[in-house]
PDB file of N, CA, C and O in Angstrom:
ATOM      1  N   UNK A   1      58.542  27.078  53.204  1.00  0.00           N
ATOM      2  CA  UNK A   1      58.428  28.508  53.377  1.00  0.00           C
ATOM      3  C   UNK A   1      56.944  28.841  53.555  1.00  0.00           C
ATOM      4  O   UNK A   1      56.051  28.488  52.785  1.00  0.00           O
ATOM      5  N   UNK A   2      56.796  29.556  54.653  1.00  0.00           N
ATOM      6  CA  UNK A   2      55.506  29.891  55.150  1.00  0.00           C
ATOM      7  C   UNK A   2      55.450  31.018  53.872  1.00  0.00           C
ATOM      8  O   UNK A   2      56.368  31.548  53.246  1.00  0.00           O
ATOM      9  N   UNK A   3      53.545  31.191  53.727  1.00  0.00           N
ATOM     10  CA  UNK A   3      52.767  32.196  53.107  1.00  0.00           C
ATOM     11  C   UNK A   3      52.382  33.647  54.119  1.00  0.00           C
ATOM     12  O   UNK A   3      51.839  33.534  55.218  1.00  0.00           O
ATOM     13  N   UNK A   4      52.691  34.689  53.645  1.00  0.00           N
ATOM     14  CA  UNK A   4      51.714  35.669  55.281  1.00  0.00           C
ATOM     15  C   UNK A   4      51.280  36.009  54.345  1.00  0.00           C
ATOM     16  O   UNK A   4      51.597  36.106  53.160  1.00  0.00           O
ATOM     17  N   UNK A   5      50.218  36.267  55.171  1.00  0.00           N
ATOM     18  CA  UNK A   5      48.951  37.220  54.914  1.00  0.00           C
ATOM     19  C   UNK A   5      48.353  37.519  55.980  1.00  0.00           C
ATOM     20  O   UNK A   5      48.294  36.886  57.035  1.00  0.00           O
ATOM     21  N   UNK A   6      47.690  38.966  55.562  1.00  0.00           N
ATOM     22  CA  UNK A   6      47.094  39.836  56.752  1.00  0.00           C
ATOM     23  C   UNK A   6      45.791  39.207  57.343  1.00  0.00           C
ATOM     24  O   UNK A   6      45.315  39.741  58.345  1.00  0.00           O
ATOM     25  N   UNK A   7      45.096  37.967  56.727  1.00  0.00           N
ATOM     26  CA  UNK A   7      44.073  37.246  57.129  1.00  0.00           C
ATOM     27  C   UNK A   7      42.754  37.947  56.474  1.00  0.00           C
ATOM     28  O   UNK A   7      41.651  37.406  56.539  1.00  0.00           O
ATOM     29  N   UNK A   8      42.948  39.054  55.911  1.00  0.00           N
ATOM     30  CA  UNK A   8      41.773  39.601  55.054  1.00  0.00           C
ATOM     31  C   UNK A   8      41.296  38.896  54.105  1.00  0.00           C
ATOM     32  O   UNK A   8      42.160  38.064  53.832  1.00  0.00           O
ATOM     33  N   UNK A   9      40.364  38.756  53.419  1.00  0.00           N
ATOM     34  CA  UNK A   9      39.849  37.629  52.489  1.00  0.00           C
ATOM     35  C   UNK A   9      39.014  38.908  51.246  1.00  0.00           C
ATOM     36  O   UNK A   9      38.449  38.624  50.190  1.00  0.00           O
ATOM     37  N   UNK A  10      39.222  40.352  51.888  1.00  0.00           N
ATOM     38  CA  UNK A  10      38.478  41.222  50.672  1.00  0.00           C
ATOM     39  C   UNK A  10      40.044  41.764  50.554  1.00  0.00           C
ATOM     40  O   UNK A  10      41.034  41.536  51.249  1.00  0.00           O
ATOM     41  N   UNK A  11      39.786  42.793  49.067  1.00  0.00           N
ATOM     42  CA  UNK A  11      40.207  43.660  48.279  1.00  0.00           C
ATOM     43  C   UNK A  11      40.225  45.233  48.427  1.00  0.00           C
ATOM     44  O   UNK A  11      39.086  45.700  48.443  1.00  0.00           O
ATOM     45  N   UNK A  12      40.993  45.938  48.512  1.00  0.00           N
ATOM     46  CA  UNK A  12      40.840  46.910  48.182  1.00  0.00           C
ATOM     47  C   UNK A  12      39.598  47.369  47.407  1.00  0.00           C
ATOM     48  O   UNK A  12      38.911  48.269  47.889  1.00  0.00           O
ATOM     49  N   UNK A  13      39.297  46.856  46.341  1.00  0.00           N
ATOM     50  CA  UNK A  13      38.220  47.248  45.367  1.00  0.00           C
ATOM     51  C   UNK A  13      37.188  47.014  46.076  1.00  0.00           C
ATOM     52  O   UNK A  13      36.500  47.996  46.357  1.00  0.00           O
ATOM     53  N   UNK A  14      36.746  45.631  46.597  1.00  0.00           N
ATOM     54  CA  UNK A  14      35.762  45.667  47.430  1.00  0.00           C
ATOM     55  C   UNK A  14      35.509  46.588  48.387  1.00  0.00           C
ATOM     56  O   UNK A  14      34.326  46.915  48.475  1.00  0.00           O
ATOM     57  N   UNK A  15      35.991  46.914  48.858  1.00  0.00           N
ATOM     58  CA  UNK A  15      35.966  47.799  50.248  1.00  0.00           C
ATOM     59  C   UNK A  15      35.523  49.254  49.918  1.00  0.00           C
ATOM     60  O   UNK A  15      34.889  50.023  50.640  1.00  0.00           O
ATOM     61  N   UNK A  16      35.924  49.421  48.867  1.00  0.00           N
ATOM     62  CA  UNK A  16      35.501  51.013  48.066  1.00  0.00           C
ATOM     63  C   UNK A  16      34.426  51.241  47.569  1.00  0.00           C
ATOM     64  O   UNK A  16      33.925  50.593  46.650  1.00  0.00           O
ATOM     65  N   UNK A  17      33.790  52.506  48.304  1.00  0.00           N
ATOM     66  CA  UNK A  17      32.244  52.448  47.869  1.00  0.00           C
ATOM     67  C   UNK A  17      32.252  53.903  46.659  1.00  0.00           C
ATOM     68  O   UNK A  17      32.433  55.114  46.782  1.00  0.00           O
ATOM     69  N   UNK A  18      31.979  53.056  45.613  1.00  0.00           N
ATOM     70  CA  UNK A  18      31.934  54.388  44.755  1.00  0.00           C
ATOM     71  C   UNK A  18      31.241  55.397  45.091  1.00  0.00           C
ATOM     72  O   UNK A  18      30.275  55.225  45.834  1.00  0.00           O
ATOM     73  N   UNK A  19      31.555  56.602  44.650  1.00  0.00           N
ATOM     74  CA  UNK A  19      30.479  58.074  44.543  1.00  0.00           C
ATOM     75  C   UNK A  19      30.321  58.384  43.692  1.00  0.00           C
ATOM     76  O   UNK A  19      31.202  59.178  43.364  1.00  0.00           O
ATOM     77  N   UNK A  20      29.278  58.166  42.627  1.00  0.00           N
ATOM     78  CA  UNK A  20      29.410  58.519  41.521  1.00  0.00           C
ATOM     79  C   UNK A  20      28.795  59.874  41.268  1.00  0.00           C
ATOM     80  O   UNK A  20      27.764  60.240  41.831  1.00  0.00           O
ATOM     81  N   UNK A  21      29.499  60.642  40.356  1.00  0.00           N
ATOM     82  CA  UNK A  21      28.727  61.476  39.796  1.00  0.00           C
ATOM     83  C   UNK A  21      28.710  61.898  38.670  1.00  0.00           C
ATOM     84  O   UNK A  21      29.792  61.937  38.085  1.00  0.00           O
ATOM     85  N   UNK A  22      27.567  62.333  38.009  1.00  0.00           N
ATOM     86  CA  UNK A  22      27.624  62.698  36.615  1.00  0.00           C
ATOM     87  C   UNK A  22      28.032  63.580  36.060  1.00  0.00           C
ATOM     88  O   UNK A  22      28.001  64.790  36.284  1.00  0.00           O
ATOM     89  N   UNK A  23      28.782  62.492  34.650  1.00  0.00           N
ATOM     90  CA  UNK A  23      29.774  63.590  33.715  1.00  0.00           C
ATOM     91  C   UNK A  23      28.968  64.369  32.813  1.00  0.00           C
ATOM     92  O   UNK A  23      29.050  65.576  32.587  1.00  0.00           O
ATOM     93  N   UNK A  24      27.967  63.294  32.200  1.00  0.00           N
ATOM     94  CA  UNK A  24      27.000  64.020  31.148  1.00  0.00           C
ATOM     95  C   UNK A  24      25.531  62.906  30.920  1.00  0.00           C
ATOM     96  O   UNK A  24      25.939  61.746  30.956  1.00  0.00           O
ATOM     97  N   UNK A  25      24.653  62.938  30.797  1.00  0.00           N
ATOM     98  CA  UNK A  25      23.308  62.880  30.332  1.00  0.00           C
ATOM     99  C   UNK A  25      22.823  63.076  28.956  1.00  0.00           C
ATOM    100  O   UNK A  25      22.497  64.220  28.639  1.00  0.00           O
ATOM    101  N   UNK A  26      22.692  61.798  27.792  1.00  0.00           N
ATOM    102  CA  UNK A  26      22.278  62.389  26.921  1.00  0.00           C
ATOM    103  C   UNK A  26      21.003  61.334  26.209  1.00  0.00           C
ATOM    104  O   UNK A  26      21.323  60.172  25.958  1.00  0.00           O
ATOM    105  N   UNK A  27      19.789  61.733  25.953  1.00  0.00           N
ATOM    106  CA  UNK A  27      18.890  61.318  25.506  1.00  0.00           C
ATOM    107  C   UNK A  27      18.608  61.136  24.200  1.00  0.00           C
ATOM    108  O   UNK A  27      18.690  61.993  23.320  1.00  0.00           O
ATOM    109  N   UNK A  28      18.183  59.696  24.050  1.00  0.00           N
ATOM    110  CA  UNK A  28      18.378  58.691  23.234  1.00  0.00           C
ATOM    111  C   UNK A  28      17.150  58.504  23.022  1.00  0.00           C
ATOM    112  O   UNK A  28      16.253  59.070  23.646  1.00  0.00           O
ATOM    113  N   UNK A  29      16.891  57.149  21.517  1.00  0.00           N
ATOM    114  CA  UNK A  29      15.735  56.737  21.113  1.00  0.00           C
ATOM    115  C   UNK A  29      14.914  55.826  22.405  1.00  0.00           C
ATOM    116  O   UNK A  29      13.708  55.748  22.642  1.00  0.00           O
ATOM    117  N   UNK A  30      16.053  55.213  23.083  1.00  0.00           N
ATOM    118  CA  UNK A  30      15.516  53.914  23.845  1.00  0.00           C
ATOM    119  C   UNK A  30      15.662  54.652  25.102  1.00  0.00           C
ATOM    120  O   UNK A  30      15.319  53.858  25.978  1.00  0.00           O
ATOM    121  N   UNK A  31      16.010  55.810  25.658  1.00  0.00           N
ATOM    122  CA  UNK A  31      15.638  56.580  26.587  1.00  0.00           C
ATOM    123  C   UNK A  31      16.741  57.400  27.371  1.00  0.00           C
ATOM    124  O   UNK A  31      16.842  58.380  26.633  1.00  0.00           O
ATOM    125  N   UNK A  32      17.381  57.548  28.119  1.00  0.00           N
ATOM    126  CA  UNK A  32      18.329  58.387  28.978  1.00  0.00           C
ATOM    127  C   UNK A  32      19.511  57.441  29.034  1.00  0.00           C
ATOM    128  O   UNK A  32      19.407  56.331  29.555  1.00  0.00           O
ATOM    129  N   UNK A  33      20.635  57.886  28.494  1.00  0.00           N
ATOM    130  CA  UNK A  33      22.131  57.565  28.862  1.00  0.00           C
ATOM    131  C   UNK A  33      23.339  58.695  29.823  1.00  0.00           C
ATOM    132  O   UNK A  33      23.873  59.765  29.532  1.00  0.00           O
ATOM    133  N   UNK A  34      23.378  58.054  30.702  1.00  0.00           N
ATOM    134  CA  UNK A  34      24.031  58.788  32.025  1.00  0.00           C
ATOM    135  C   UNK A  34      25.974  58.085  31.881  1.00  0.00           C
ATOM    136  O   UNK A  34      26.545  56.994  31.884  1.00  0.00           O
ATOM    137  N   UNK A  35      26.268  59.295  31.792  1.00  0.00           N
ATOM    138  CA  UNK A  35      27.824  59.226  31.972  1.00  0.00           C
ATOM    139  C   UNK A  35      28.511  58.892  33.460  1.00  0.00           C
ATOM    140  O   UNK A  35      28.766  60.006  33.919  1.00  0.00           O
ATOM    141  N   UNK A  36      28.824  58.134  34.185  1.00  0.00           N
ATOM    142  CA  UNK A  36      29.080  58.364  35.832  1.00  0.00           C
ATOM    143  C   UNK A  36      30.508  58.337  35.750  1.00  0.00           C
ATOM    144  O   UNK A  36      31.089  57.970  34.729  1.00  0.00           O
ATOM    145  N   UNK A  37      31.217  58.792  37.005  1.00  0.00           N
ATOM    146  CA  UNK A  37      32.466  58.914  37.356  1.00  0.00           C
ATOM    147  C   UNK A  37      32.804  58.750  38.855  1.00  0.00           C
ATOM    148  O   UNK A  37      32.081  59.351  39.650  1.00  0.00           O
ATOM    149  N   UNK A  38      33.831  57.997  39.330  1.00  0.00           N
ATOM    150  CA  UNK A  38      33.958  57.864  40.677  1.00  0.00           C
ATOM    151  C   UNK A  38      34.520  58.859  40.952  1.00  0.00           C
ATOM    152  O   UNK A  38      34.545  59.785  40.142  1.00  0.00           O
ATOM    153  N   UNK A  39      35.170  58.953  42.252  1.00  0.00           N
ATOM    154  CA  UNK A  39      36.997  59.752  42.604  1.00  0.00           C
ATOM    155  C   UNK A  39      37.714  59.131  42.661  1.00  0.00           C
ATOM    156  O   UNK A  39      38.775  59.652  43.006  1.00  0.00           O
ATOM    157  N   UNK A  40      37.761  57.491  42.375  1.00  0.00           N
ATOM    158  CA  UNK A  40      38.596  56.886  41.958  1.00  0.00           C
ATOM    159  C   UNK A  40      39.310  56.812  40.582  1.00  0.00           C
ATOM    160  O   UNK A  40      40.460  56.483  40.291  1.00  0.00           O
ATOM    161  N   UNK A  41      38.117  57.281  39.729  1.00  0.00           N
ATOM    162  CA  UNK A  41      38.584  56.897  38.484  1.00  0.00           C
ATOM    163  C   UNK A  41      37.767  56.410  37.505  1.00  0.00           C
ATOM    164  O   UNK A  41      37.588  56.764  36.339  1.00  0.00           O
ATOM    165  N   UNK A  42      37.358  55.646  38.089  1.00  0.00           N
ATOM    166  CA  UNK A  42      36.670  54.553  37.518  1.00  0.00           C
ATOM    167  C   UNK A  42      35.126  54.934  36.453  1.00  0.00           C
ATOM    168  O   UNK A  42      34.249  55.527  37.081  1.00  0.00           O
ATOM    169  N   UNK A  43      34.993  54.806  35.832  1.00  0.00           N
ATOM    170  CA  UNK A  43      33.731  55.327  35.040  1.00  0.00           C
ATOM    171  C   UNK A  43      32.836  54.226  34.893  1.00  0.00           C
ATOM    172  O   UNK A  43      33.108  53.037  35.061  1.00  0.00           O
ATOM    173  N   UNK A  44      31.513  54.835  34.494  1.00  0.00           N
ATOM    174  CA  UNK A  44      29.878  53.625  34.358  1.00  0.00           C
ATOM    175  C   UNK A  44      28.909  54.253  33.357  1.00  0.00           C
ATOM    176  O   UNK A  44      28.663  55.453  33.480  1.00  0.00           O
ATOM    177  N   UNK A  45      28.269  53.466  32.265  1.00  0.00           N
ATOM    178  CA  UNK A  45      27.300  54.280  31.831  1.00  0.00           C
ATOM    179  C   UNK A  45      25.870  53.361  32.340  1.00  0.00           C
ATOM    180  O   UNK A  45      25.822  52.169  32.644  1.00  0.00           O
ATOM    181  N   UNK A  46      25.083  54.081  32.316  1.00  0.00           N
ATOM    182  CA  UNK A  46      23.845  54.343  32.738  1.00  0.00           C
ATOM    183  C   UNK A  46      22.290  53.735  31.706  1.00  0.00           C
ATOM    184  O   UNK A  46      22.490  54.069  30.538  1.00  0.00           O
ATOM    185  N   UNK A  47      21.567  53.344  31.780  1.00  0.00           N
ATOM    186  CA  UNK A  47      20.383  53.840  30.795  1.00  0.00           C
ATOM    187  C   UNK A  47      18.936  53.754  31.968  1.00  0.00           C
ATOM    188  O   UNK A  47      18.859  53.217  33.074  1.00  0.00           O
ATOM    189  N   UNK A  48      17.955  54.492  31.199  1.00  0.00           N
ATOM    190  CA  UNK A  48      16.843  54.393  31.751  1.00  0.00           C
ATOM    191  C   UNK A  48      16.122  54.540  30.271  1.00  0.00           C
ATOM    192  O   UNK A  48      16.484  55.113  29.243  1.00  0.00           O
ATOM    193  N   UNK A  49      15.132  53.896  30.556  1.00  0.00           N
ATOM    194  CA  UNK A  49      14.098  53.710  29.535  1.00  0.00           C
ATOM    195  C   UNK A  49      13.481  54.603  29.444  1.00  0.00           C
ATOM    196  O   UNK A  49      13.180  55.329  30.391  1.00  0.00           O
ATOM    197  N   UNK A  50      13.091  54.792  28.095  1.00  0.00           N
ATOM    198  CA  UNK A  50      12.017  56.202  27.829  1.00  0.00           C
ATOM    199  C   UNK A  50      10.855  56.065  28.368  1.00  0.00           C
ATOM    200  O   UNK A  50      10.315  57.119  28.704  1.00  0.00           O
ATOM    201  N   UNK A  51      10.307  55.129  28.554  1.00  0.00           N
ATOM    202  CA  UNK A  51       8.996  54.727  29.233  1.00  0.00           C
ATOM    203  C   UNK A  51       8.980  53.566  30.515  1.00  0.00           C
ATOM    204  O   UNK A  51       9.664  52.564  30.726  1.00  0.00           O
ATOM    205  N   UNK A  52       7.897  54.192  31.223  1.00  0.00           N
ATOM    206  CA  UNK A  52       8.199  52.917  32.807  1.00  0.00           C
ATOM    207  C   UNK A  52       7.919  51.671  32.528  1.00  0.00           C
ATOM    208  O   UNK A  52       6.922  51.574  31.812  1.00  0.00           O
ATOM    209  N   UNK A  53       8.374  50.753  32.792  1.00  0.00           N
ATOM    210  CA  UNK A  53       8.118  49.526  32.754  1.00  0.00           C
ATOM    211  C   UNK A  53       6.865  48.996  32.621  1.00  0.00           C
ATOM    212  O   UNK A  53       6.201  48.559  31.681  1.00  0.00           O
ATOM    213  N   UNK A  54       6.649  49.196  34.235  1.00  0.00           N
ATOM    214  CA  UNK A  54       4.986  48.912  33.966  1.00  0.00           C
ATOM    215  C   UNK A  54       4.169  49.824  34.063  1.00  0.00           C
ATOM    216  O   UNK A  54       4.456  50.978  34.381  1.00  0.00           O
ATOM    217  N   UNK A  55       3.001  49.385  33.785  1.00  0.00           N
ATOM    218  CA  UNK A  55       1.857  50.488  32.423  1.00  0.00           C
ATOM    219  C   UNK A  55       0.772  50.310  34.115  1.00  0.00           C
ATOM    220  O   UNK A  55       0.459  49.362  34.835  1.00  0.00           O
ATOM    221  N   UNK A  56       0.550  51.582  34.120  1.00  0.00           N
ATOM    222  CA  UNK A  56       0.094  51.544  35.619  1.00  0.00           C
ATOM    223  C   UNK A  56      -1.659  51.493  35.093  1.00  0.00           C
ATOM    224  O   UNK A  56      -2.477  51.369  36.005  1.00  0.00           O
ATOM    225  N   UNK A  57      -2.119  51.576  33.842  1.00  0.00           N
ATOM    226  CA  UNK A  57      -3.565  51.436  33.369  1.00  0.00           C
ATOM    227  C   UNK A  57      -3.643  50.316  33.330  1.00  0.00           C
ATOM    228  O   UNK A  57      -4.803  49.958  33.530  1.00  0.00           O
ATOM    229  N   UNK A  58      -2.454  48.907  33.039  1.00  0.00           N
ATOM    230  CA  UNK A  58      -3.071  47.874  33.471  1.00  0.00           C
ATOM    231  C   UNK A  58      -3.061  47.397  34.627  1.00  0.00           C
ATOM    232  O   UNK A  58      -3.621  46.302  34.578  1.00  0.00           O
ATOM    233  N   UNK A  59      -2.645  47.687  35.881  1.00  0.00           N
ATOM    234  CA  UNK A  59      -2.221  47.232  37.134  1.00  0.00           C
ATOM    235  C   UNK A  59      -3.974  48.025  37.483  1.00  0.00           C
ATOM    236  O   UNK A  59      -4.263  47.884  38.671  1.00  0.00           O
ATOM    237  N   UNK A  60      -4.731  48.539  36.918  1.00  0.00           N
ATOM    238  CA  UNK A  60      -5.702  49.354  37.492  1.00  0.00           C
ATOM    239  C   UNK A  60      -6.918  48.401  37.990  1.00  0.00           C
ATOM    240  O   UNK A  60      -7.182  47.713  37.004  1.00  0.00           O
ATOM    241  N   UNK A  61      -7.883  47.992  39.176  1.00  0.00           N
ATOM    242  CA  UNK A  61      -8.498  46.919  39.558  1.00  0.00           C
ATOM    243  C   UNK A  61      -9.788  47.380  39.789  1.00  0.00           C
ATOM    244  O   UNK A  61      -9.738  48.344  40.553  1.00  0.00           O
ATOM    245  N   UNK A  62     -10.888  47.112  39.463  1.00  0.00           N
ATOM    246  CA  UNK A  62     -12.145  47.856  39.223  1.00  0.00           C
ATOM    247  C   UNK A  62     -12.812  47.372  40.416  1.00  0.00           C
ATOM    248  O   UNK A  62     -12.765  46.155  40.589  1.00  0.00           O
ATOM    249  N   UNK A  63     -13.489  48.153  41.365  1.00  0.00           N
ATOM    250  CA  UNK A  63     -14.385  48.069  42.854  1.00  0.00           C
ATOM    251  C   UNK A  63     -15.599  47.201  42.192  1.00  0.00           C
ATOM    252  O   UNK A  63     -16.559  46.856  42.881  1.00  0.00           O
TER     253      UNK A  63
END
């Protein structure tokens, strides 16, 4: 007994490009927590750091 298939090798899921948008935003010790939501359904949380990564006074290069 033969197998069919449509010859696709992705998913539904793959193929779906989320849109997320935010449910809620709430700020924390370690910095910003973001609520996201697709129109699928699907939910994500978020963080950003309270402070940037890098420290732009040391990246600074003297003439």
């Amino acid at each position: 007994m033969a197998l069919h298939h449509d010859g696709s090798m992705t998913t539904t899921a793959e193929v779906h490009r989320h849109r997320w948008s935010v449910e809620s935003a709430h700020r924390v010790s370690e910095g910003l927590l973001v609520y996201q939501r697709c129109e699928c359904g699907r939910r994500r949380i978020t963080s950003t750091p309270a402070w940037p990564i890098a420290c732009p006074e040391l990246a600074t290069i003297d003439a």
